[in-house]
N, C-alpha and C positions, 0 to 999 in steps of 0.2 A: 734080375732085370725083366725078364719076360713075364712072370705075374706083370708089374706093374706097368707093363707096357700099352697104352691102347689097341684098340681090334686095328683101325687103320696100320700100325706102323707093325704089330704081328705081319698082317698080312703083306705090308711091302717086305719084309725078310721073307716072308715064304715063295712069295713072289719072284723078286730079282735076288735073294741070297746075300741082301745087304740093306743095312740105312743108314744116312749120314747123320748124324746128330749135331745139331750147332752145339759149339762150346763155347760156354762162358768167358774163359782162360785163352782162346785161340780166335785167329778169324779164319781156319781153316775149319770143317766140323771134324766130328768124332766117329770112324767107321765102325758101326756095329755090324756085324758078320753072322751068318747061320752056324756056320765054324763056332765062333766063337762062343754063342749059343750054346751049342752042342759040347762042346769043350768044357764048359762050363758045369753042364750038369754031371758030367763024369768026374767033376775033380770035386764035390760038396766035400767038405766036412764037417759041418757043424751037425751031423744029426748022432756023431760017437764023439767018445774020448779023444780029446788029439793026444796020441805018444811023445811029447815034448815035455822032459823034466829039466830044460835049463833057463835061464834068466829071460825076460820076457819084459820088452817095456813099452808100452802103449800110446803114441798120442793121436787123441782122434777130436778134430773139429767139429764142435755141434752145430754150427753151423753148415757143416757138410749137406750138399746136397745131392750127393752122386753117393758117397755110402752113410747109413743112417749109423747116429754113432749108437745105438740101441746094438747093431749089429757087432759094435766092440763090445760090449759085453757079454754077449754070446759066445766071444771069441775065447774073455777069460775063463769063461765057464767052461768051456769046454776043454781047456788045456789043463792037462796032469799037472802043468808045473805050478808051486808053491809060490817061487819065485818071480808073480805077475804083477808091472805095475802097470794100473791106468788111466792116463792123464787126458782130462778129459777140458778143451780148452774151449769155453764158453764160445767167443765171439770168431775161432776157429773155421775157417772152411774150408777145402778138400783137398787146396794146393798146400797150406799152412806155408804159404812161400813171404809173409810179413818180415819185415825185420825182426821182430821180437817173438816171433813162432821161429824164424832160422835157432836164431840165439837159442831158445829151447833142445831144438833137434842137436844141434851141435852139443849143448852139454848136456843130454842124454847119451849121445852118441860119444862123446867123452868119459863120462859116466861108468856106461857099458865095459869099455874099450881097457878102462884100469883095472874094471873085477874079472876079467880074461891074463 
């Protein structure tokens, strides 16, 4: 987030240690935090191997504009496991809260739930 963040809104987090973000999805905004910020950077993983060898199943909205779904693919790359699928849903965006994106997640998540 912080790359792509303007100098203005850097500097209101460095500032007060917060910015609200409006959201799309809400009429409340989105609290971004220095915390969180900071939290952040200590937890990357995409720059090794992630140690995950079990089932993996992906759906990511390209539509998305809060994560780039470019970034799902990083994700599969990065994991050990074989077993990665991912679904990448054209007209998709970042809640996938549609009726026919639920129906997705449920039968992936059904899916999932019987090779367990």
């Amino acid at each position: 987030m912080w790359a792509n963040f303007p100098d203005a809104i850097r500097a209101e987090i460095l500032e007060t240690g917060r910015w609200e973000r409006p959201s799309p999805y809400d009429p409340e905004p989105y609290l971004i935090t220095k915390a969180l910020i900071e939290d952040g950077r200590r937890h990357l993983l995409l720059g090794a191997p992630i140690a995950f060898r079990g089932p993996v199943h992906i759906l990511q909205g390209m539509q998305d504009t809060d994560v780039p779904w470019r970034h799902a693919l990083k994700l599969v790359e990065a994991l050990e496991s074989t077993a990665v699928t991912l679904e990448l849903i054209k007209d998709g965006d970042h809640r996938l809260s549609r009726p026919e994106d639920i129906s997705r997640l449920l039968r992936v998540a059904t899916s999932m739930t019987a090779q367990n």
